[in-house]
C-alpha positions as CSV (number, residue, x, y, z in Angstrom):
1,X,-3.3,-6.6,-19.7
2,X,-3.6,-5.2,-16.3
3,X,-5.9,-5.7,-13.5
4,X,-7.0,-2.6,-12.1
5,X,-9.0,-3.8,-9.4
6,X,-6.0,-4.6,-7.7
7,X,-3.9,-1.6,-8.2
8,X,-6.6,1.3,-7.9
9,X,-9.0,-1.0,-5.7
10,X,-6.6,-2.2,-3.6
11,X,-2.9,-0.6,-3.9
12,X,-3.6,3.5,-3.7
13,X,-5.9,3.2,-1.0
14,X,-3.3,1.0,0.8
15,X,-0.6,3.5,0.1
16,X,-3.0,6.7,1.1
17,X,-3.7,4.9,4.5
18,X,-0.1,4.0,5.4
19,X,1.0,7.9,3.9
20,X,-1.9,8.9,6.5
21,X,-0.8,7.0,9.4
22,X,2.7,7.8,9.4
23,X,2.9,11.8,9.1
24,X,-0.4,12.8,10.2
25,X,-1.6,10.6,13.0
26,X,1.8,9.3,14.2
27,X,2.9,12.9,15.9
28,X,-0.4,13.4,17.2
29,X,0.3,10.5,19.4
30,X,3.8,10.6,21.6
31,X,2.9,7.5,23.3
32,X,2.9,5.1,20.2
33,X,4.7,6.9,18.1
34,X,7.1,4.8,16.5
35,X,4.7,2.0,16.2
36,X,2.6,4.0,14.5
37,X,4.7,5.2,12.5
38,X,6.2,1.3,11.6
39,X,2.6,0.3,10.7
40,X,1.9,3.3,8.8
41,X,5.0,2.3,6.6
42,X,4.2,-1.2,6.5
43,X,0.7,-0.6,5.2
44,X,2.4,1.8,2.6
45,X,5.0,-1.2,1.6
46,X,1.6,-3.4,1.1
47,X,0.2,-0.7,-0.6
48,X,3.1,-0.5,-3.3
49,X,3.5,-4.1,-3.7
50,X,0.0,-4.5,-4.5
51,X,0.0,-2.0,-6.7
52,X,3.3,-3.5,-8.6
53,X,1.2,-6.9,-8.8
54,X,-1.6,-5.3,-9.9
55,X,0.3,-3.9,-13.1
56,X,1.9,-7.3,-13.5
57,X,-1.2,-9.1,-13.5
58,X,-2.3,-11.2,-16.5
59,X,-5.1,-13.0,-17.1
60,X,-3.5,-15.4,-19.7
61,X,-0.1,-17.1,-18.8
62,X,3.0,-15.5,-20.5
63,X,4.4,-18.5,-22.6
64,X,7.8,-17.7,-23.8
């Protein structure tokens, strides 16, 4: 079972966000650029990892 709250709550909007801030409003910018840029990615990391966990997610423990 996967929780979805987490992936689609949580996860694409994350990954939208950091795609956003990294090739849209980072070269508007030329004074923070880079940082920007690095925070743009970071929140796109986030973004992927919650998503992962969100698939991974059970509610029951996995007894094997």
């Amino acid at each position: 079972m996967t929780y979805k709250q987490i992936s689609v709550g949580v996860g694409i909007p994350m990954i939208v966000v950091g795609a956003l801030m990294a090739f849209i409003w980072a070269p508007t910018n030329t004074e923070f650029l880079e940082t920007i840029e690095f925070v743009g990615g970071l929140i796109g990391i986030l973004g992927v990892i919650f998503f992962v966990a969100g698939l991974l997610y059970s509610k029951e423990p996995i007894l094997s």
